[in-house]
Phi, psi and omega in degrees: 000141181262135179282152182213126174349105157294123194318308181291338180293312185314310170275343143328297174291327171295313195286348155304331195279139169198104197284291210281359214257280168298351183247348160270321153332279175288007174049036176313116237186186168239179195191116161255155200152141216283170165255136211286149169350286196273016162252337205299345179264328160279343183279320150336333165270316187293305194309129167259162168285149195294147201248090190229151176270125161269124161236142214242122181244155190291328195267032153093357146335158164313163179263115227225124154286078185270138148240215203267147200283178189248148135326072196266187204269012178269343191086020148225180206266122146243171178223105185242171178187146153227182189191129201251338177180138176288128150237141182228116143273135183298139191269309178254194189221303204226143185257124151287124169288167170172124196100001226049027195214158176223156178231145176241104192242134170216178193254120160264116190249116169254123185280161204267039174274083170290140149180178144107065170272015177273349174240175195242124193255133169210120194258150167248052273230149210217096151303150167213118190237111155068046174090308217271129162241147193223103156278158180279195167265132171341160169229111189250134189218137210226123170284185186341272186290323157333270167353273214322289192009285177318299187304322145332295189272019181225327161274336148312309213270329182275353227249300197297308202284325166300314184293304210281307161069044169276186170295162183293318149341269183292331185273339184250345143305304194293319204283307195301327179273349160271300190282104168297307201256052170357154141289123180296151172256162172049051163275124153327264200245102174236119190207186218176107196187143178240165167210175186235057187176140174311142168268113176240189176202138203267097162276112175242126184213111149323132172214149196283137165282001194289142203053008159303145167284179165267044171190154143271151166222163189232094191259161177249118165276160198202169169204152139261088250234105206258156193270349159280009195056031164265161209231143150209137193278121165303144161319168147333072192297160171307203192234110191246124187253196206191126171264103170303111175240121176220171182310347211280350175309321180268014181286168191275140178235000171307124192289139176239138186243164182214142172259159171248145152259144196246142193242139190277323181239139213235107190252115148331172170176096233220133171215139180273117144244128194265125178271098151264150171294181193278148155105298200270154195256357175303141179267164181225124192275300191316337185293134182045231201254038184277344187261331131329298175325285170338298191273321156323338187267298194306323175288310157312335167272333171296329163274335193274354202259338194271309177305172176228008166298277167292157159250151172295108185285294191214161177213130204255119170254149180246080192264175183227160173229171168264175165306351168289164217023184203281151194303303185312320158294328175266306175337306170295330180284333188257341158293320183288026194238292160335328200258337187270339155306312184306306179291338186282327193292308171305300191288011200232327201223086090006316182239025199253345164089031200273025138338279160271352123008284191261181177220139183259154171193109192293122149289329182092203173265127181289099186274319179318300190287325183280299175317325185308292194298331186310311182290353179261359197236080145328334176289350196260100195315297203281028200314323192280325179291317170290332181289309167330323170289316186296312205278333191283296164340101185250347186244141194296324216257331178260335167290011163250017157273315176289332168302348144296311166292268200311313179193102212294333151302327103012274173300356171270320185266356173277315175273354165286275194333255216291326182267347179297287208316337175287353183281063191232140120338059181267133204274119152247133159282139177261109135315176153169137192306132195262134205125304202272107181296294225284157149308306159234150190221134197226120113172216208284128188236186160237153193263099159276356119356283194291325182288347171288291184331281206331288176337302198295357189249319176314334167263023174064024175258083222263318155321290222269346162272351159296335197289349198238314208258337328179295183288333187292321182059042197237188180321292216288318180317291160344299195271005126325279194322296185298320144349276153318323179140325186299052209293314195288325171286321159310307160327314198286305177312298182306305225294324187246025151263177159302140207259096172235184196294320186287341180286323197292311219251014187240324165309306198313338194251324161272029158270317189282289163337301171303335162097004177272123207240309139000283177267008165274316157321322209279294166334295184292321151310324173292301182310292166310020179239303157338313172238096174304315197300357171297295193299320172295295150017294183306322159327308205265343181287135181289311212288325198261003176293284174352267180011291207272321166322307188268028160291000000 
């Protein structure tokens, strides 16, 4: 059974207490910085993690950390603590990536000047990339009396909702007037724990590199929280930064060029579809959708009449008709459907000459087009037998009565659906470059493709640079792959390049993942004998430092 405070000893002590009065005095504050060199490998051996008691509580509370209590002179056991200043030591300076991700780990060491068991302590440790801050999770840490505190004004609150049975409402008014301290939420470490020797505690945290910069840093935010309902903020802490090491040291950073062929004569290609009434070759602008169309062909003759790259040599219409009535009438129907487009475009260009320009020429019924849209269109049951009928069939006027006959429903969704679109105009412009004799001229350009891929892997966005770099199959390629995860497909890429250092040693690491450890040495050798300065390197990689250790 838990003991609980009596209100006047309880306020006795609150009235003892005074958090921002002493801690502003000494300007208590946090404070960061790496572990010096020539410690950083023993403490990594030495250091145990603190030696804490777990309590796991059932009604859904923090997961609670003790370690072992003081005596006071009433006899009984408590656990107190203050804290004069945070220190966070760094365990590296430089992070391997791998995966698209780095763990960042430092030590938060609380020196062992105790005292203040009325307050409540919380540290924040703050990532900061690129401008941009990401707090982590709390570190929470609450003395004694703090503690009843909580436990008290969370067993009142629970007390009023077993008698009372209010509403969420009246249940989120109760909770705010009993509980003064919440509990935290999304806390690293919530432990209530004294030592007569500094505490520390081991932080780790993943974190993604994507759109990272190459370095990170890590500063600490605090609060003090006193049981008189005074607050005091730690100061600013220093800064702890982290050097991202990734494969990217080894990307090609050589500009890749592609020829072009540049071609002298340049042909365009644009179709209108124009809605006529049946029979007639009149445009009509208000019908369906003609006056959009319409205004789409004039801008296009308007950029092409406006530039100084090309000149117009010709411009070819094309008209098409649909299958109703006889082929020999729409054929004659779709030239003056040309010619009357042709006259509308000249009255519009007036000075463009295109008189002599265009030139007209009737297709008839697009049969080629009809076939097409048929084989794309699941509503139409009988799609494989009409097609069929079409490919047999050679003369136009009766295969489109059997497809009428035989099957009529179909053909009812085919002539609402399909022939207004064959009723169309196709315009192609012949250009030609101004300036140019040869037919084609070849060249050299840079591959802005590829230079994207790069980019785009240098911020560390390794899906979307595979996605691009992917066909090249080069150093970069290798290094998307490895990135990601992909070692074996990376293995396969390196295997057909030239074999130079950086390439040898980028096998060397994706061989060491695969577990052929043998020929991963063999690789990492060749590479250092190419490069000495590779073998320091290795330090920074896991698989082939591992590696080389255990050799």
């Amino acid at each position: 059974m838990k003991n609980y405070l009596s209100i006047p000893i309880l306020g006795l002590l609150v009235c003892g207490c005074s958090v921002t009065g002493s801690l502003q005095k000494r300007h208590a504050g946090a404070a960061l910085a790496h572990t010096p060199k020539v410690m950083r490998h023993e403490a990594r051996r030495e250091q145990a993690p603190p030696q804490y008691i777990e309590i796991r509580h059932a009604d859904g509370r923090p997961t609670e950390f003790f370690v072992p209590a003081v005596t006071l002179e009433n006899g009984e056991q408590a656990m107190m603590m203050e804290i004069d200043e945070v220190v966070v030591t760094a365990r590296t300076r430089s992070l391997p990536e791998r995966m698209g991700k780095v763990d960042i780990d430092f030590v938060v060491t609380l020196p062992k000047m105790l005292q203040g068991s009325c307050r409540n302590i919380v540290v924040t440790p703050v990532l900061h990339n690129r401008g941009e801050r990401t707090p982590l999770e709390d570190i929470s840490i609450r003395g004694a009396l703090f503690d009843k505190v909580q436990e008290r004004d969370y067993w009142q609150y629970r007390r009023y909702v077993d008698l009372y049975r209010p509403d969420s409402l009246r249940a989120q008014e109760a909770f705010d007037r009993f509980v003064r301290f919440p509990y935290p939420q999304d806390v690293r470490c919530d432990s209530v724990r004294a030592s007569r020797s500094d505490i520390s505690y081991y932080y780790t945290q993943t974190a993604p590199t994507a759109d990272a910069g190459k370095r990170l840093s890590v500063t600490l935010e605090g609060r003090v929280e006193g049981l008189d309902g005074s607050l005091y903020l730690l100061p600013p802490s220093d800064t702890l930064s982290y050097t991202i090491s990734s494969m990217l040291n080894f990307v090609d950073t050589t500009t890749r060029y592609l020829t072009r062929i540049i071609e002298r004569r340049v042909r365009l290609d644009d179709r209108v579809l124009l809605a006529f009434p049946v029979g007639s070759a009149a445009i009509v602008d208000t019908l369906s959708g003609n006056t959009a169309q319409l205004m789409k062909t004039g801008v296009v003759l308007e950029r092409l009449f406006r530039q100084q790259e090309f000149t117009v040599d010709s411009i070819s219409v094309t008209a098409f008709a649909s299958p109703e009535g006889g082929a020999a009438m729409n054929r004659e129907l779709s030239r003056r459907r040309a010619q009357t487009l042709c006259g509308y475009l000249s009255a519009r260009f007036p000075d463009a000459g295109l008189d002599t320009l265009v030139a007209v020429r009737s297709a008839g019924e697009d049969w080629t087009r009809l076939r097409e849209m048929v084989r794309s269109d699941s509503l139409i049951r009988n799609r494989e037998r009409i097609l069929e009928l079409i490919d047999r069939e050679r003369n136009p006027d009766r295969r489109e009565r059997l497809i009428r006959e035989r099957y009529g429903e179909d053909y009812a969704r085919i002539r609402e659906e399909i022939y207004p679109k064959l009723r169309a105009v196709e315009l192609r412009y012949y250009l030609q470059r101004v300036g140019m004799t040869k037919d084609t001229v070849h060249t050299t350009e840079i591959d802005t493709l590829y230079l994207r891929g790069r980019r785009l892997l240098e911020e560390r966005n390794y899906r979307a640079a595979l996605g691009i770099l992917r066909p090249y199959a080069d150093r970069n390629t290798a290094i998307a792959l490895l990135s990601l995860g992909e070692d074996e497909r990376a293995l396969g890429v390196l295997c057909g390049l030239f074999e130079d250092d950086r390439t040898l040693y980028l096998r060397a690491i994706a061989l060491a993942r695969l577990g052929r450890r043998d020929e991963a040495l063999e690789a990492f050798a060749r590479a250092c004998a190419l490069d000495p300065n590779l073998e320091y390197r290795a330090g920074l990689d896991p698989e082939l430092n591992e590696l080389i250790k255990s050799r």
